[in-house]
C-alpha positions as CSV (number, residue, x, y, z in Angstrom):
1,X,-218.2,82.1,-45.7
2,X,-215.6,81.4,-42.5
3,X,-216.4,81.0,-39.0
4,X,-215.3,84.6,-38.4
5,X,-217.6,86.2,-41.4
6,X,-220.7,83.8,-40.0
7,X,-220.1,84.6,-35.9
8,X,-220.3,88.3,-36.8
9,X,-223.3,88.4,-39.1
10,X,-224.6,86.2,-36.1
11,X,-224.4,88.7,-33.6
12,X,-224.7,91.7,-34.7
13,X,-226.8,93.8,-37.5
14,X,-225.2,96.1,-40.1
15,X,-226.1,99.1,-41.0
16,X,-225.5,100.6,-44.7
17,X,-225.4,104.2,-45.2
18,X,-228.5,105.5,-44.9
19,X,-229.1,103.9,-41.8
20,X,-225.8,105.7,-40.8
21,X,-226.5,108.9,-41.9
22,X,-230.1,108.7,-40.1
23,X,-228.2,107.6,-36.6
24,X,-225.8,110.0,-36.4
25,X,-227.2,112.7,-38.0
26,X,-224.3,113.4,-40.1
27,X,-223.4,113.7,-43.9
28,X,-222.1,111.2,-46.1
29,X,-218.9,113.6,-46.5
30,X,-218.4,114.7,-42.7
31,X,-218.6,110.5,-42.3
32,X,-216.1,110.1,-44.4
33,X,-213.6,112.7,-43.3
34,X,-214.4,111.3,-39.9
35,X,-213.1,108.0,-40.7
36,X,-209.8,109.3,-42.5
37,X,-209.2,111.2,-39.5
38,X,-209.8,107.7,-37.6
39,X,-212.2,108.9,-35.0
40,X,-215.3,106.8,-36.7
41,X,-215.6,103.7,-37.1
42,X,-214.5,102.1,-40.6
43,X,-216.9,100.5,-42.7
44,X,-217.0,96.3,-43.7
45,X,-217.2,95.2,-47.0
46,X,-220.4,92.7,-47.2
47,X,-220.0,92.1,-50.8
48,X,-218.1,93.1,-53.5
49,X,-219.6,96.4,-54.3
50,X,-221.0,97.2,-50.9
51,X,-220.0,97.8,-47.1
52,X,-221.5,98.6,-44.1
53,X,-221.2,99.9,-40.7
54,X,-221.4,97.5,-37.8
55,X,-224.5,98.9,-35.9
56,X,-222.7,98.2,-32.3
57,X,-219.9,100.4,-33.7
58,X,-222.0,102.9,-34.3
59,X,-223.6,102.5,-30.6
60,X,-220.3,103.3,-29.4
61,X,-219.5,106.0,-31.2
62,X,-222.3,107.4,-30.5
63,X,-222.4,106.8,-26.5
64,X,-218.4,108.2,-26.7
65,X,-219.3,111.3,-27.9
66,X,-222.5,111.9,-26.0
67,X,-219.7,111.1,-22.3
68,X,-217.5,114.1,-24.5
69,X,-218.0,117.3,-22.5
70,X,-218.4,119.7,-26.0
């Protein structure tokens, strides 16, 4: 693992989809139409099969929208 991989993993948790689904309160689908739009933030890949979101991401994404007027 580099330097770069271990300060991140270090400092921060990830969350995998689930987790993502429960914090935003969205669907797997809207997540990902989100993402191709490029207004959520894009996943990591943690392994070769997986990925996950970096929770602080998510944080912000969340406190972005909230400061939104709707």
């Amino acid at each position: 693992m580099n330097d770069d991989r271990k300060g991140s993993l270090a400092t921060g948790r990830y969350l995998r989809l689930p987790d993502v689904l429960s914090e935003t309160g969205l669907g797997k689908t809207t997540i990902y139409h989100l993402i191709g739009e490029g207004t959520f933030p894009k996943p990591v890949k943690i392994s070769s099969r997986a990925v996950a979101w970096r929770e602080g991401a998510i944080e912000a994404w969340k406190a972005d929208r909230q400061a939104q007027p709707e």
